[in-house]
C-alpha positions, 0 to 999 in steps of 0.5 A: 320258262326259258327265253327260247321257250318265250319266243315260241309261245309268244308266236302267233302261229305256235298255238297250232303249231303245237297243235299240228304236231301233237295230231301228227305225233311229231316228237320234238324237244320244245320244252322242258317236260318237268311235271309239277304236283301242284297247279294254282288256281291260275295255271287251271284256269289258264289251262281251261281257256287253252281248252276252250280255244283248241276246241273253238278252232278245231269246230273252226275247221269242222265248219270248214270241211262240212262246207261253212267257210265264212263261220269256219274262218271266223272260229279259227282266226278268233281262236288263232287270236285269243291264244295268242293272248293265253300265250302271253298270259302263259309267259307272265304266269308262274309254273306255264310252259308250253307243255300245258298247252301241249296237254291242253290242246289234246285233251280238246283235239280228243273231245272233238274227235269223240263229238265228231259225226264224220270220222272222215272229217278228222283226216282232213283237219290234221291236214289243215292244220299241218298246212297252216302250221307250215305255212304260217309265220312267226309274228314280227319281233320288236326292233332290238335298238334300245329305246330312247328314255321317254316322258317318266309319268310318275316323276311328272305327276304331282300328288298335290291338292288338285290332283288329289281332288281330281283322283277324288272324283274320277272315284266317286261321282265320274267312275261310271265313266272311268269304268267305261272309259277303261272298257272302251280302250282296252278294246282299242289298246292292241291298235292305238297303245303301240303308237305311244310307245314308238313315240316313247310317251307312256301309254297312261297319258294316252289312256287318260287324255281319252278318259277326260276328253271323251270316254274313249268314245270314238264318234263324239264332237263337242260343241266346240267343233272338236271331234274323235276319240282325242278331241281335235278341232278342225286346223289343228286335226289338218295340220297333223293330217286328220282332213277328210277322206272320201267324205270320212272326217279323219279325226273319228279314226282311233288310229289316225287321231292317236299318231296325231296325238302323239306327234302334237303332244310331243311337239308340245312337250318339246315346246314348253320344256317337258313340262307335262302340265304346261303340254296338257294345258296347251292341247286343251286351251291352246298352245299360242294362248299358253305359250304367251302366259309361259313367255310373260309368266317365265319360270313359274309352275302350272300349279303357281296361282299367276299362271293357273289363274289366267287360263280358262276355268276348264283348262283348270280342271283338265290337267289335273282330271288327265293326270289323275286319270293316268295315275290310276291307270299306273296303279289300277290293280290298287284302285279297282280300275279292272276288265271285269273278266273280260276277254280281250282283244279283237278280229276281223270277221267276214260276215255270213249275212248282212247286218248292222252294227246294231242288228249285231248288237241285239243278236249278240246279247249284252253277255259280259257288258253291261252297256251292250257291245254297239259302243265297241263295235262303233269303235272298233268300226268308225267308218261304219254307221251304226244303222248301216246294213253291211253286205254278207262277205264284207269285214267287221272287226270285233271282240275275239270273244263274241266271234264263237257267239256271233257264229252260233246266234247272228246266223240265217236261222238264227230267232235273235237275228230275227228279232233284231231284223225285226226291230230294225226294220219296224215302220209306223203302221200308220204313216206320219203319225211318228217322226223316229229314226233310228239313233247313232249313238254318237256320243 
């Protein structure tokens, strides 16, 4: 695929673009219109999902027209985002080109127009889909500076006896939470992994330092006192900006924690010579603490048993958990470390009736996700109680993938809302014979 070619699909608007067009029989030369005898398995599969979100969008716009704005709006912004992701795949998979999502998205406009009740409705949508095809955007481009050469995590992570150990149990005994953890950050990846990039740190130590620290559970608090996805105590969380606004403790914000992240490990980084262990073991320990040993111990390594031997126990098992973590991050592929046919990335929805996280979580089903989606939800939404009733029209974000759900099940009329009102809202009969509330699940 050429360059011009790239820069299309990676678009965030040339989805429908391409889609606007091919309705209006718009005849431009955007590709190189090769044919190919032969599709791998991928480049089906691709084409199938390219399918399936054109159809999701166009029942998008059916919605609308028929008088469902909320619902239509929801397809058509989650349909929007998860092609944006097909067209990053498209760019990363051999034999795509925009063609295919040019035969992709006719054979879905056909499907729908043949399933259509309303003829009339048809006219309408062609003319949505022009309006916003001509009205939208190209997504931002990146700056073309070159970057400057961050931290190389590779060169830093020694394979030596601890972090052999370390690998050995983030694979047997603790990879229940390292699946989990996985799970959890790659539905934060899309708002927190830029920030260690523009930072020049490697986005595997993020994910890492989350693995160790909490899961990538954005509500937990240790006993500590530290708090959030990234484990903050208090002074050090208000001295990089994670007071308390409004009555929400900063530190639980995944966004606000990683830009405080960033800044103190680069600051400790830059403090103990680039020395990532002695950086670790001071965002754990402390960095005064750290800072006297390097002073009185100078020139000796973390592993070198002077040093190692006079920090705390934990702080002993942290570096080589985190960096471990990391090197299975680095090579996931090779150590199993996968989504689990996943489909990732997130949207914001506006909702059709009021509900709670946890509401939604039973009316959602644990489709894809063993553990259910309330940790998701409470992740992606921090600021939002778990048991909180959110007004209808109020924004919620959550996995692209579970709008089309969300849109068919967690309705008015729906008997899963039901249930899960049901549950929700279920009392005692008999009052004080049982103290239950129900649980946040913070941690």
């Amino acid at each position: 695929m050429n360059s011009t070619s790239q820069t299309i699909i990676k678009a965030r608007a040339t989805p429908w673009l391409l889609l606007a067009m091919t309705l209006t029989a718009t005849a431009f030369a955007l590709v190189d219109s090769r044919r190919r005898a032969f599709a791998s398995p991928r480049l089906l599969e691709l084409s199938a999902k390219i399918h399936d979100r054109g159809r999701d969008y166009v029942r998008g716009l059916e919605l609308t027209v028929s008088g469902d704005p909320v619902m239509g709006n929801n397809l058509r912004a989650s349909a929007t985002d998860r092609m944006t992701v097909l067209a990053e795949e498209c760019v990363r998979t051999d034999g795509c080109d925009i063609d295919i999502f040019i035969r992709a998205l006719r054979a879905a406009i056909d499907e729908r127009r043949l399933a259509a009740a309303s003829p009339p409705s048809v006219p309408a949508v062609r003319e949505q889909l022009v309006d916003q095809a001509v009205t939208t955007g190209p997504a931002p481009t990146a700056s073309a500076d070159s970057p400057r050469r961050g931290l190389q995590l590779e060169d830093a992570i020694p394979l030596n006896g601890p972090v052999k150990r370390a690998l050995n149990d983030w694979l047997t005994w603790n990879r229940p939470q390292l699946a989990d953890a996985y799970e959890n950050y790659l539905f934060l990846r899309e708002q927190i992994a830029p920030i260690y990039e523009k930072a020049n740190l490697p986005e595997a130590l993020l994910f890492a330092v989350m693995a160790q620290e909490t899961g990538a559970k954005v509500h937990s608090y240790s006993s500590a006192g530290a708090a959030g996805p990234l484990q903050f105590m208090p002074t050090t969380g208000r001295r990089y900006g994670l007071g308390s606004v409004d009555g929400f403790d900063m530190r639980l914000d995944p966004v606000a924690a990683t830009k405080a992240s960033a800044r103190y490990l680069t600051a400790l980084l830059r403090r103990f010579g680039n020395d990532l262990p002695k950086a670790l073991a001071a965002y754990n320990a402390g960095e005064s603490k750290l800072a006297t040993l390097h002073k009185q111990i100078s020139g000796l390594s973390f592993w070198d048993a002077k040093l190692s031997e006079a920090i705390p126990m934990e702080t002993r098992s942290y570096v080589p958990g985190v960096l471990a973590a990391a090197w299975i991050f680095l090579h996931a592929q090779d150590y199993g470390l996968v989504s689990s046919g996943l489909e990732l990335g997130t949207t914001t929805i506006a909702l059709r009736e009021s509900a709670s996280i946890g509401e939604l979580t039973i009316c959602l089903g644990p489709g894809q996700n063993r553990n259910g989606w309330f940790r998701t939800l409470r992740n992606l939404n921090p600021r939002v109680s778990g048991n909180q009733r959110i007004d209808a029209g109020e924004k919620l974000r959550i996995p692209s993938m579970l709008v089309p759900r969300y849109v068919e099940h967690c309705a008015s009329d729906s008997p899963l809302l039901a249930r899960a009102r049901q549950l929700h809202e279920a009392t005692d009969e008999k009052e004080g014979r049982f103290d239950y509330a129900l649980q946040e699940g913070g941690t």
